[in-house]
N, C-alpha and C positions, 0 to 999 in steps of 0.2 A: 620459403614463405616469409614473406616482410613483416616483422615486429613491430607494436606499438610501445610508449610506455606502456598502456594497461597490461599486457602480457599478449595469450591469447584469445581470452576473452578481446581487446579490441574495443571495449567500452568500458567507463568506469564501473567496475562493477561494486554492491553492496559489500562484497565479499571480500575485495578487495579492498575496499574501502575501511571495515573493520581490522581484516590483518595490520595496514597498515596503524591503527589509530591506537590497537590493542596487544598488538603482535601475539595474536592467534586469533583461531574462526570463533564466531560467535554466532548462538544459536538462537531462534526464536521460540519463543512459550506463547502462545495463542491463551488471552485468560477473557471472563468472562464477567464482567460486571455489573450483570441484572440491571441493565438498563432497556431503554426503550428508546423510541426516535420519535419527531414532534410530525413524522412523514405516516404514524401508524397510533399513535395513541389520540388522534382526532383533530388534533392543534394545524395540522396542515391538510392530514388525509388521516386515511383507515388499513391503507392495504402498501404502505410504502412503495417507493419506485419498482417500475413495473420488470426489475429484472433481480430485485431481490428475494430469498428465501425468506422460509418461517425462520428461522435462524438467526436471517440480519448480519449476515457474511460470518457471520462467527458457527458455523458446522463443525469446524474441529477443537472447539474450545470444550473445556470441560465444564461441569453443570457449574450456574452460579450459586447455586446452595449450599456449595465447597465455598470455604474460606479462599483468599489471595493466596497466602501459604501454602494451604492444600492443594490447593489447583497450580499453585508451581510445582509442587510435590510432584501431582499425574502428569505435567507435561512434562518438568524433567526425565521419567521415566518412560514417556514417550518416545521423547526426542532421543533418548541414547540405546534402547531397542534399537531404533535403527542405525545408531553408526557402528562401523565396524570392528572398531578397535574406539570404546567408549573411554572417556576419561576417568584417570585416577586420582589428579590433582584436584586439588581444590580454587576456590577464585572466581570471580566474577567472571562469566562466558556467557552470560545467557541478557535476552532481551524480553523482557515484559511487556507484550505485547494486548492491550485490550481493542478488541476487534471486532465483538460483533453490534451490531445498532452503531446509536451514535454513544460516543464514551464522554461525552462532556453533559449531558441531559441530564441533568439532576443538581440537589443541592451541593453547596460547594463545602457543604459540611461533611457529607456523605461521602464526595470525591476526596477530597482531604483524607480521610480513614482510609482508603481501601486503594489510592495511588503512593500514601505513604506507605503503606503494608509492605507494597511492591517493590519500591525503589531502595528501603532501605533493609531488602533481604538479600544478604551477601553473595548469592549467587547472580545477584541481579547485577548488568553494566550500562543497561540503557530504560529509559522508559518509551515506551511508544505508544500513542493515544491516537486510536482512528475515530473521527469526529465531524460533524460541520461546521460548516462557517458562520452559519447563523447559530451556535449554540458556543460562542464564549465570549461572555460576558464579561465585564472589568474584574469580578471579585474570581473570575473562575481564571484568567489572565492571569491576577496575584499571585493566586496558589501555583499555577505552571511557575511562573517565575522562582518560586520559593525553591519549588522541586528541583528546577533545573539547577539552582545553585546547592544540588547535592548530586545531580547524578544528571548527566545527559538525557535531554528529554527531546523527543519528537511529536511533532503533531500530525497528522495525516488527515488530510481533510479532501475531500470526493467530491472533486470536479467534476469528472468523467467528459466533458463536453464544455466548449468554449460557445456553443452556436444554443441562442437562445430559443430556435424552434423545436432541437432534441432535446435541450432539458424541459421545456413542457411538456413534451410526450412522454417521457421517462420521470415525469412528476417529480423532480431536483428539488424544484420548493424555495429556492431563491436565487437573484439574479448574480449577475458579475461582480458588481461591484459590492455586493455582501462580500463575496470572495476578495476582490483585491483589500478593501477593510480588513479583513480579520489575517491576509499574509502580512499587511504592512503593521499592524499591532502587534502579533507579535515575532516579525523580525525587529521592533522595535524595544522588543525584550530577550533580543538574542536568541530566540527558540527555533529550532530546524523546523525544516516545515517542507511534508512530503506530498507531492500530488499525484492525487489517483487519476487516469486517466482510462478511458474503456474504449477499446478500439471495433470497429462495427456495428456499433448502436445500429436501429434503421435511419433510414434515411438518408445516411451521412455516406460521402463521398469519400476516397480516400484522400483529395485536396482540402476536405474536410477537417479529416482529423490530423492531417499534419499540421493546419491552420489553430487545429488545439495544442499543440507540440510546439508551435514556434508562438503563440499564447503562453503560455508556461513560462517558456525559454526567456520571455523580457523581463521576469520578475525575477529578483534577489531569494530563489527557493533554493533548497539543498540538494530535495532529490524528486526521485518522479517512481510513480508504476505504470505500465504499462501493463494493462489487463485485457488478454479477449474477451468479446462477451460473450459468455454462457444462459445457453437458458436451460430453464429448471424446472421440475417438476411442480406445480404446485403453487406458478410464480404467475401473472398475470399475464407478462411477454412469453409463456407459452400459447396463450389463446391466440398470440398476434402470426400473421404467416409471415415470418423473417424468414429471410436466409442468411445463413450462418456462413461464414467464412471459412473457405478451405483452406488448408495446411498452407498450402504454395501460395494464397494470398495475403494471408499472415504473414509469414516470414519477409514476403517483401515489401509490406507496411512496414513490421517491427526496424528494418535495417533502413529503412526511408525514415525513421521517426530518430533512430540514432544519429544518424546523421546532422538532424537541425538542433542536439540539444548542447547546451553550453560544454565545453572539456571537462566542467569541474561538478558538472550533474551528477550523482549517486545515483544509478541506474537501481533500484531496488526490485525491480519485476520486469520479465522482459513476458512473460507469459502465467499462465494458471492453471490450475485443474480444480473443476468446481469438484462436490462431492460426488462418487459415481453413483450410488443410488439415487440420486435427484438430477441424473446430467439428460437430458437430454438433447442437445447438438451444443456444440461440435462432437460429434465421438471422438477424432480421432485425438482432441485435446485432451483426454482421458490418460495417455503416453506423454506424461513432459518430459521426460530424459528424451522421446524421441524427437520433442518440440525444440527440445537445447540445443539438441547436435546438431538438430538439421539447422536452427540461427547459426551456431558457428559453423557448419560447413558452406555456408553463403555470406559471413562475414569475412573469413579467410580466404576470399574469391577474390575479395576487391581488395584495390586501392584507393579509394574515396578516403580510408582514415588516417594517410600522413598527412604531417603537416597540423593537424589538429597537436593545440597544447594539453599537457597535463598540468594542471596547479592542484593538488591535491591541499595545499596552505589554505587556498580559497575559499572552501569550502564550508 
């Protein structure tokens, strides 16, 4: 079997990308900060895009009525329930992950308290703020910038679609170039900047979304996700008659979309599992360890990835 630098994985992976930056894994904490999005509190709509939950992507985050502390408290114990051999040392391993709604909607007084909670609690080594593009403002800008010169911050901001006929059906709520604005502000303050991308929306072709992939790809971003779409109990794109994409079409989207993204992209998602009590299709996405192996047992088929550089500097 022919070797990449990336290893086996074959793409830069998040994981890889932390060992090297940290030299060791580092883990995610899912927190929650009692926010809301301008897609559901009336300012654009009522019922947010039509493929999210009550939730606002944040289902495995813990209540925001918990403090920042506390709620790293529950996900730390979370997160290490499930490893095998849990850590003894101490040290920064974990990422502060706020994810459900949008995490920039509110005053910047408010976000100030509750991002500095985060960042400067010593288990903490990264911040990560999932957010929109229409929701940072110059003073909310500042404050990132302050942050980041204490600890690694990300922003992740939900594209999902480069093609402006799916983000009107999926009620996105503003255009591209709100998006390309708010990557070049702030890449212009040194801040990483992660794009969400959602692969099988309806409508969209898979020329489609590779076309949002090689979109991505000409901007100066760090990293990407790569999300299937799920739908949900309870969500509006269950009323709609989609079809959902099977396994074997996945898979060979996900390795067509690796293919067009720069060497030095931070692949942070190659797949998902929404929550099972609210999944309704894909089932079989309900299995991601089965969703991994079967990506790399189709990644390690080809040759398509010599020849691709690695610059991990670059990044």
């Amino acid at each position: 079997m022919k070797q990449t630098m990336w290893g086996e994985k074959r793409y830069y992976s998040l994981d890889t990308y932390l060992k090297t930056e940290f030299g060791r894994k580092i883990y995610k904490l899912s927190l929650h900060g009692g926010m809301t999005c301008p897609n559901r509190d009336g300012t654009l709509g009522n019922n947010g895009c039509i493929f999210c939950s009550a939730g606002g992507s944040g289902d495995f985050a813990a209540s925001f009525l918990l403090s920042i502390t506390e709620q790293i408290g529950v996900a730390k114990q979370l997160v290490e329930s499930k490893m095998k051999s849990p850590h003894s040392d101490s040290g920064s391993r974990y990422i502060a992950y706020f994810q459900a709604y949008t995490n920039t909607y509110a005053k910047v007084s408010y976000l100030r308290e509750i991002f500095t909670e985060a960042i400067n609690h010593p288990d903490i080594a990264i911040l990560s703020i999932a957010t929109r593009p229409d929701c940072l403002g110059s003073d909310i800008l500042d404050l990132l910038t302050e942050l980041n010169r204490i600890k690694p911050v990300w922003i992740e901001l939900g594209l999902q679609t480069c093609h402006q006929k799916t983000a009107d059906f999926i009620r996105r709520g503003y255009s591209l170039s709100v998006f390309e604005e708010a990557v070049e502000q702030l890449r212009r303050r040194q801040i990483d900047v992660v794009v969400h991308i959602i692969l099988g929306l309806p409508g969209e072709s898979v020329s489609d979304m590779l076309e949002t992939v090689s979109y991505i790809s000409s901007f100066h971003t760090q990293g990407v996700k790569l999300q299937l779409l799920h739908i949900l109990k309870d969500t509006d794109l269950a009323e709609y008659p989609v079809k959902a994409l099977t396994m074997e079409e996945y898979v060979a989207i996900v390795i067509s979309c690796l293919e067009l993204l720069p060497p030095a992209m931070v692949v942070h998602r190659i797949t998902g599992d929404g929550p099972k009590d609210l999944l309704i299709a894909p089932t079989w996405s309900a299995n991601k360890k089965m969703v991994l192996n079967r990506i790399q047992r189709e990644l390690k088929e080809r040759d398509t990835w010599q020849g691709r550089l690695y610059k991990p500097n670059h990044v």
